[in-house]
C-alpha positions as CSV (number, residue, x, y, z in Angstrom):
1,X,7.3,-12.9,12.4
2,X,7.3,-12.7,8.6
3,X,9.6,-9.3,9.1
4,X,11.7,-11.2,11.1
5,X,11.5,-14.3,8.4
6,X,13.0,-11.7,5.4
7,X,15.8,-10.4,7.5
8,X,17.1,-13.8,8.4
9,X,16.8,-15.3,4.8
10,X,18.2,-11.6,3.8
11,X,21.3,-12.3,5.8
12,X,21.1,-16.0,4.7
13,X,21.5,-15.3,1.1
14,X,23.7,-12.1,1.3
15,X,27.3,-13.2,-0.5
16,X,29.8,-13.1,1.9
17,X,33.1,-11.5,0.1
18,X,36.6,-12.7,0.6
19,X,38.1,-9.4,0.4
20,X,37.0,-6.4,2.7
21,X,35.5,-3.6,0.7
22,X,36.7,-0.1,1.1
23,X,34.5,1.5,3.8
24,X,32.3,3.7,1.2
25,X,31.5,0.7,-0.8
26,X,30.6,-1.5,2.7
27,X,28.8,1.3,3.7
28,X,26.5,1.8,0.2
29,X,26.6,-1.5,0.6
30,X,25.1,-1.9,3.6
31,X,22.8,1.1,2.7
32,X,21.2,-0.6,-0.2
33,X,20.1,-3.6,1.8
34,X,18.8,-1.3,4.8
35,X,16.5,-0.2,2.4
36,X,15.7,-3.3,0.6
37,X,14.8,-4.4,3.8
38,X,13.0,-1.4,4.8
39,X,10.5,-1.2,1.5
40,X,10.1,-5.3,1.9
41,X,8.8,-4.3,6.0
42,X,6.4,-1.2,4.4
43,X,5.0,-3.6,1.5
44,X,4.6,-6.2,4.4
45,X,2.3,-3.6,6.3
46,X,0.7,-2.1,3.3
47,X,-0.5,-5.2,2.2
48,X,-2.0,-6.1,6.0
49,X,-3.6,-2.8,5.9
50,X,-5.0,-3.1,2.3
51,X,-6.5,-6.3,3.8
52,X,-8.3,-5.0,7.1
53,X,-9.5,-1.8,4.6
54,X,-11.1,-4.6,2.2
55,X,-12.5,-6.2,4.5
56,X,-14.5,-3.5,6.3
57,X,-15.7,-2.4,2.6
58,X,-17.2,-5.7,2.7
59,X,-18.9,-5.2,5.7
60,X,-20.2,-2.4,5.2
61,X,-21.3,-2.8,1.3
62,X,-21.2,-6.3,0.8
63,X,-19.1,-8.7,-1.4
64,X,-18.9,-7.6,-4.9
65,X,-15.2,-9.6,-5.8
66,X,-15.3,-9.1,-9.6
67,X,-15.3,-4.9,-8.6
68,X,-12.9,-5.1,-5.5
69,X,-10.4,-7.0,-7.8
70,X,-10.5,-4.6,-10.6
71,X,-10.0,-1.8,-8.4
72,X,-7.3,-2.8,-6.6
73,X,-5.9,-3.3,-9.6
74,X,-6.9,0.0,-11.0
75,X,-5.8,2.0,-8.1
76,X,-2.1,0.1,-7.9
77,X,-1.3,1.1,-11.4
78,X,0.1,4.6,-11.1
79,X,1.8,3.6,-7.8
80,X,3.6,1.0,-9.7
């Protein structure tokens, strides 16, 4: 559902041009935003996963937040 939420506020807020673009800008265009969309729908389930993983480390070791927060934090870094 929330997949489904980005690509309708995607299309929602996309500018809609008077003039036709020439078909290799329509079509970078259109390329660009497939992707946009595309990283927005792995980040979605990255996130979800990151969540289920955190919360069988809990299980299994207990809570410890002060740690968990700093190495989620730690371990984004060179991904970022």
């Amino acid at each position: 559902m929330i997949t489904l939420g980005t690509i309708i506020c995607t299309f929602a807020s996309a500018e809609h041009l008077e003039e036709e673009p020439a078909d290799s800008e329509g079509f970078s265009s259109f390329t660009t935003w497939l992707m946009g969309i595309a990283i927005l729908t792995f980040a979605l389930f990255m996130s979800a996963r990151m969540g289920i993983y955190q919360e069988c480390l809990y299980t299994k070791h207990g809570k410890h937040p002060h740690e968990a927060l700093f190495f989620i934090h730690t371990l984004s870094l060179p991904g970022f």
